[in-house]
Structure formats: structure tokens, C-alpha cells
N, C-alpha and C positions, 0 to 999 in steps of 0.2 A: 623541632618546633613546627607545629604546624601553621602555614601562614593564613588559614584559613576563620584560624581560632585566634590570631593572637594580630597585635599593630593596630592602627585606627581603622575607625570603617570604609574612609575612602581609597587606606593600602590595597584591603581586602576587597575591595569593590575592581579596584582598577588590575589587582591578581585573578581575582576569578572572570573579568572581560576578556585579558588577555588570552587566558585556558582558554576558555569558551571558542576565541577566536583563532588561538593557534589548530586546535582540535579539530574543529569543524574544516578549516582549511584544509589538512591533513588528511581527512576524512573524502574531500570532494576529490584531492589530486589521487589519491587510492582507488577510488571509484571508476576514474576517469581515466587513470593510467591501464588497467586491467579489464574492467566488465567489458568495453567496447571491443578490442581485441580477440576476447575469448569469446565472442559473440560473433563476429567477423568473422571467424574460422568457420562457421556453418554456414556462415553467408555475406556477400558482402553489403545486402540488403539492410543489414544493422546498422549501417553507418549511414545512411538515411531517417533510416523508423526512429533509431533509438534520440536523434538532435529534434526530430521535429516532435514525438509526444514526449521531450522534459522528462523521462523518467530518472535518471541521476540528478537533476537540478533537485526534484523533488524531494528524492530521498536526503543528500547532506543537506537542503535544510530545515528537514526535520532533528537533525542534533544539536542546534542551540539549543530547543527543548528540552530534552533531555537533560542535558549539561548541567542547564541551570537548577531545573528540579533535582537535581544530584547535589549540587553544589551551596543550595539553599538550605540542606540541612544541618551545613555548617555555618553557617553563621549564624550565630547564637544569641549576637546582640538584636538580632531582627524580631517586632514582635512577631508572634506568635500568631494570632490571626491573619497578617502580611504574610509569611512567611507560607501557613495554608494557601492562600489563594495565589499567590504565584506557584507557588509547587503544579496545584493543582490546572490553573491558567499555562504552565508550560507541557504541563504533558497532552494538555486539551491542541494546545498549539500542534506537537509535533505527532499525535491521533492524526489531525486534520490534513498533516502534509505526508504522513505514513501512508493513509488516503489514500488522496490524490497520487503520490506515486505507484501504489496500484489498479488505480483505474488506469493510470497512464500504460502500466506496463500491458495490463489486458488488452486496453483497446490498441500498441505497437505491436501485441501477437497477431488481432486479428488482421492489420493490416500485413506484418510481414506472411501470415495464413494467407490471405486474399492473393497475394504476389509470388509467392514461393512456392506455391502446390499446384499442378494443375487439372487438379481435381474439385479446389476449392469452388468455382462454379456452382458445381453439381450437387456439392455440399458446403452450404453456405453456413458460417457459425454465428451470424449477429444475434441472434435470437441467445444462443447460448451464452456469446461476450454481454448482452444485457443482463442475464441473468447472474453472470457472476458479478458485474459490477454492482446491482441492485444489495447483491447478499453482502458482499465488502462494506458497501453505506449501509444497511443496519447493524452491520455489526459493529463496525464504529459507534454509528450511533449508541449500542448498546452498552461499549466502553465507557465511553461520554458523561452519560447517565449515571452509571456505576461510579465513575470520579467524581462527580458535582454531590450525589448524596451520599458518598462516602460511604460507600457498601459492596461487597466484594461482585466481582463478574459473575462467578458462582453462585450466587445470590440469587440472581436471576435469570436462574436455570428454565424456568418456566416461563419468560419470555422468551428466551431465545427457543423454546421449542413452539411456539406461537409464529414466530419468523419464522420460522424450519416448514412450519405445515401452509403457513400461507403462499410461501414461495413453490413450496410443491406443487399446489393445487394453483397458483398462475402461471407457472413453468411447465405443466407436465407435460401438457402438449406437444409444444415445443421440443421438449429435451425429447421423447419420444418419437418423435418424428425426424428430429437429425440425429436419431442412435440408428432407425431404419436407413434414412438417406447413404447412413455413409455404412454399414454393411453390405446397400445394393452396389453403392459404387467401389468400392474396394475389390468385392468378388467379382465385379464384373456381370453381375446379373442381370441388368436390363441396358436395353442398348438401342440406338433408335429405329426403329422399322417393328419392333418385337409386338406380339397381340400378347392382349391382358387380358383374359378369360376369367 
């Protein structure tokens, strides 16, 4: 019998917190038992970067989200309209902290980049970490939209190719310019004292 269909609504209310709440806890000691470790191994700089930008915090708590949007579609006695807009109101929630744990993650690369290379100088990638986080937020955004009018991602195909060209033509500079930086610095082609002809 499922308990999700069946007993009064405050069973079912206090069965589906508890899920919510055993899972997601589950979820963070997983996260946090493993990724930091396996990160470690390449450097012990992880265990810095990864506490101070939050990016585990951010990810498990983006799964209450989830959860509940999963778990709303079982209860049956809920209306129907309720029912849409929390669905919809939790996935929006756990888009926004999906997010945020990826700006988080970019901008701990570009610092352990900045620390970890010593090359990064020479070849500086903030221009590149804006532009990936700028394309992360509209692409969100794009989700966003898509879930509030109820219309597929796919849908708006032609916006996201509007994002794609706008970002090209404010980034190209840029991305073109640290594609050069870091080919001279890699090969070792320019070096100080050298004449530019």
C-alpha cells in the first residue's frame, strides 16, 4: 500500500517531510564524505576553495526541491491548481540553488586556477569565468520561463539561439584573446626582453 495515496493528509504530510528530510541529509553526507577527498587528491588547495565558495552547501539544498516536486504528484487529495504551483514553485526553487552551485563551482575553479598554475598570471581567465557564469544565469533563466508558462525548453529554441549570438558577439574578444594568451604562454613564445616586429 502506498503511503503516499492512502491514511489522512496530515500521515502523508508528516511521511513525505520525513523522506524529504532523511534524503536530502543523505544526500549532503554523500557529497561531503566523497567529492572533497577526491578533490584533495589533486590538490590540497580543495579543502580551502571548495568551504569558502559553498558549492556542496548549494547543491544538497537544491534536493528538497526536487523531492517535493516528485512527491506532489502523489497526493491526490491536493487540489489541483496547489498542486501545479508548488510542483512548479519547487523546481523553480531548486533551478535557483542548481545555480548558484554553479557559479559557485566556476568561480572555486577560477580561484584554485589563480593558485594552482603558475602560469595563471600570464594567462588570466576572469573574462572567461564571467562569461561562463553570465551563460549559466540565462540559461536558468531560460528554464525558469519555460516552467512558469508551461512550455517545453525546446520551445524556445530560438531564444536560446538569440543568447548563443549575443553572448558571442560580447565575449568574442575576450575568449579570442585568452585562446592567444595561453597558446604564447604554453609554447613558450614570447618571453621578456623579445622585439615585436
Amino acid at each position: 500500500m502506498n503511503p503516499f495515496v492512502s491514511g489522512t493528509p496530515a500521515i502523508r504530510l508528516l511521511i513525505a517531510a520525513g523522506v524529504i528530510v532523511l534524503i536530502t541529509l543523505l544526500v549532503r553526507w554523500l557529497l561531503y564524505r566523497f567529492i572533497p577527498p577526491l578533490l584533495a587528491r589533486q590538490s590540497p588547495l580543495w579543502d580551502v576553495i571548495l568551504p569558502k565558495h559553498r558549492v556542496l552547501h548549494y547543491l544538497y539544498l537544491s534536493v528538497p526541491g526536487m523531492l517535493v516536486a516528485g512527491l506532489v504528484q502523489f497526493m491526490s487529495d491536493i487540489d489541483p491548481t496547489l498542486a501545479t504551483l508548488i510542483y512548479k514553485a519547487s523546481l523553480i526553487y531548486s533551478i535557483i540553488l542548481l545555480t548558484l552551485a554553479l557559479i559557485a563551482a566556476i568561480n572555486a575553479y577560477s580561484d584554485f586556477y589563480n593558485q594552482y598554475y603558475d602560469f595563471a598570471k600570464e594567462v588570466p581567465i576572469k573574462t572567461v569565468i564571467q562569461a561562463g557564469a553570465v551563460l549559466v544565469v540565462l540559461f536558468s533563466i531560460l528554464i525558469i520561463i519555460a516552467i512558469i508558462l508551461d512550455v517545453p525548453v525546446l520551445a524556445l529554441a530560438g531564444v536560446v539561439a538569440i543568447f548563443i549570438t549575443v553572448a558571442y558577439y560580447m565575449f568574442r574578444e575576450p575568449l579570442l584573446g585568452f585562446s592567444a594568451s595561453l597558446q604564447l604562454s604554453m609554447n613558450h613564445m614570447l618571453a621578456l626582453g623579445d622585439w615585436i616586429e
